[in-house]
Short mmCIF file of the C-alpha atoms (twelve columns), coordinates in Angstrom:
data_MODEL
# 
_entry.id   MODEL 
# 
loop_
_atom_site.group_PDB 
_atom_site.id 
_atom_site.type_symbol 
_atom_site.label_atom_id 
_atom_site.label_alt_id 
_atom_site.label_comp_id 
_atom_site.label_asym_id 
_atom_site.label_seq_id 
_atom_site.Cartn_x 
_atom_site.Cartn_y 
_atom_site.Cartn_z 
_atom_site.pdbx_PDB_model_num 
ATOM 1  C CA . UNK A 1  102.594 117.025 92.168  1 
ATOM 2  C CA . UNK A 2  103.489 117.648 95.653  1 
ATOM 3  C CA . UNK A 3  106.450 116.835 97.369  1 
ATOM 4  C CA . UNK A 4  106.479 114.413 100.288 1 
ATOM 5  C CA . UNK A 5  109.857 115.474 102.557 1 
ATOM 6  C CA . UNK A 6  109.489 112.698 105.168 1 
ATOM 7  C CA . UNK A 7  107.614 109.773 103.687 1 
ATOM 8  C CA . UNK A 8  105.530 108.979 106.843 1 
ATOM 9  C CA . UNK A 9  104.453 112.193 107.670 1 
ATOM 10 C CA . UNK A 10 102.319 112.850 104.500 1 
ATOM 11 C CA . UNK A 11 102.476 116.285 102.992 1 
ATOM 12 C CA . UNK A 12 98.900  117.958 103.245 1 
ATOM 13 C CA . UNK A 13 96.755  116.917 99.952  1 
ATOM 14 C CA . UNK A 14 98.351  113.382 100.332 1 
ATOM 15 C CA . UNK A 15 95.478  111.768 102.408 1 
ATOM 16 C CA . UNK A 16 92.140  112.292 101.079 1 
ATOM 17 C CA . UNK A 17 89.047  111.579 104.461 1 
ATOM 18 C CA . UNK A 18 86.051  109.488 102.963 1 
ATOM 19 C CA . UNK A 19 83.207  110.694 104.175 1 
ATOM 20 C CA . UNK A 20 85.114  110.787 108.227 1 
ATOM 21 C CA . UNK A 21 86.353  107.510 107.879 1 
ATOM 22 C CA . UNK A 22 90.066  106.192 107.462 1 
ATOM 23 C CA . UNK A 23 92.162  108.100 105.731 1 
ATOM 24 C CA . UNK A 24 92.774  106.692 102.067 1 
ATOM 25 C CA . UNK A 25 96.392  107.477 100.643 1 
ATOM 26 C CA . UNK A 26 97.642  108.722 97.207  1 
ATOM 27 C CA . UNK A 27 97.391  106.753 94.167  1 
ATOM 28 C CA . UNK A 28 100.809 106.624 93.085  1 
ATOM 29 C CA . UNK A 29 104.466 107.652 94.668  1 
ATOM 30 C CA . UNK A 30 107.348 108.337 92.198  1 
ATOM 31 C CA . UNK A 31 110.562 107.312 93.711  1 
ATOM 32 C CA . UNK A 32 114.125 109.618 93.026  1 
ATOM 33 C CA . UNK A 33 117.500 108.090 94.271  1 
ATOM 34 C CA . UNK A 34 119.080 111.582 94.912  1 
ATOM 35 C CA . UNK A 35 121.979 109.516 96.649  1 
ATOM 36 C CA . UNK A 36 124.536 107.311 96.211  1 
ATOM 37 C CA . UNK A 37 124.401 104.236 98.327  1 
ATOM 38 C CA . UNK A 38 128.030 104.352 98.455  1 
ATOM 39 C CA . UNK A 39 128.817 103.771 102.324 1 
ATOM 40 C CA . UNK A 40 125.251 103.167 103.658 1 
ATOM 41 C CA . UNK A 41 124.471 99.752  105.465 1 
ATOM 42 C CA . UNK A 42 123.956 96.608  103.225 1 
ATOM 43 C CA . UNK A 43 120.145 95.950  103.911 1 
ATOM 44 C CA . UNK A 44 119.614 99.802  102.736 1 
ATOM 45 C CA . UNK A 45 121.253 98.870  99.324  1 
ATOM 46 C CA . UNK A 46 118.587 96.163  99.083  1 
ATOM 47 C CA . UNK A 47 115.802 98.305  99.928  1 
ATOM 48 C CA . UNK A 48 117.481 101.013 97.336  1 
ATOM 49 C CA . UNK A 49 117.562 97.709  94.732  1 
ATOM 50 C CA . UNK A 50 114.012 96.653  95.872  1 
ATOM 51 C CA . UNK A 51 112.640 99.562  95.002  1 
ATOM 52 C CA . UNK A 52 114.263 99.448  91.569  1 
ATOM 53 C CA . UNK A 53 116.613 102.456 91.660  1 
ATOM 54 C CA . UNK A 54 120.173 101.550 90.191  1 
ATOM 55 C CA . UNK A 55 122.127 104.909 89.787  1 
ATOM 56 C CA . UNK A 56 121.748 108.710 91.155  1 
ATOM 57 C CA . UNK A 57 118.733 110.246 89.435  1 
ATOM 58 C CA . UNK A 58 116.803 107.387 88.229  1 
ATOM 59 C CA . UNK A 59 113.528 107.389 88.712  1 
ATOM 60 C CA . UNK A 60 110.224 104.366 89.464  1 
ATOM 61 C CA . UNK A 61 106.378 104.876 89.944  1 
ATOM 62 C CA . UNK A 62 105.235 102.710 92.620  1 
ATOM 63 C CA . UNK A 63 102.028 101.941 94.104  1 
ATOM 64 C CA . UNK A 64 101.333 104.027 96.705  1 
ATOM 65 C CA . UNK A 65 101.025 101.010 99.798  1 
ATOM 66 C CA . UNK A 66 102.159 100.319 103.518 1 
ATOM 67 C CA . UNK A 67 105.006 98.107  102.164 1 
ATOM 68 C CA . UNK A 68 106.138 100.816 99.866  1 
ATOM 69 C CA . UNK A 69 105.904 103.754 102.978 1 
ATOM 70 C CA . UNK A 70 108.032 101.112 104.651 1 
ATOM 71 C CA . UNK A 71 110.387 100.473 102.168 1 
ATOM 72 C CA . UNK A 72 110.742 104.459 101.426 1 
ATOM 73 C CA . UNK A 73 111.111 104.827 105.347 1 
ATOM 74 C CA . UNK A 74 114.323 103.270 105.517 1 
ATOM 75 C CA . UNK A 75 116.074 105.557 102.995 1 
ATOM 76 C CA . UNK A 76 114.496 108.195 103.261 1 
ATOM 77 C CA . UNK A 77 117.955 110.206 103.202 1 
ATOM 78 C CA . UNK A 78 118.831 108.718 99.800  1 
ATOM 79 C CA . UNK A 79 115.741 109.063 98.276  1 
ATOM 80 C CA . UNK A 80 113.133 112.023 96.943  1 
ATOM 81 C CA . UNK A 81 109.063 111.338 96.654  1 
ATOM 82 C CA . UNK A 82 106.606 112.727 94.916  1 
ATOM 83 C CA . UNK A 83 102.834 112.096 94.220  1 
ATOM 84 C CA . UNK A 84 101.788 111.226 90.842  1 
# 
């Protein structure tokens, strides 16, 4: 597993060329809420929520998609990734 530090700049491994077309991404992201979402702004709590994190450490396999780079975007300070 490789750590992605900043969610839309992959880390190199993540994006796989097929045959020199469009890059194709990573099967599968495993989300870590690393911090609490004590303090941040309301619509990053959702996202946090959306993403089904609750408390500090818990962890969710997601679909590795544009919505999900999105979604991981926005926190990106309260959150770890990982390929699966």
């Amino acid at each position: 597993m490789k750590l992605i530090n900043d969610c839309w700049r992959p880390a190199p491994g993540i994006w796989r060329p097929v045959s020199g077309k469009e890059p194709v991404m990573a099967g599968e992201l495993k989300v870590t809420l690393v911090r609490s979402t004590i303090g941040v702004i309301p619509k990053q709590k959702k996202t946090v929520e959306a993403l089904g994190l609750g408390k500090i450490n818990s962890s969710k396999v997601h679909k590795d998609n544009d919505a999900i780079r999105g979604m991981l975007r926005k926190v990106s300070h309260l959150v770890t990734v990982e390929e699966v």
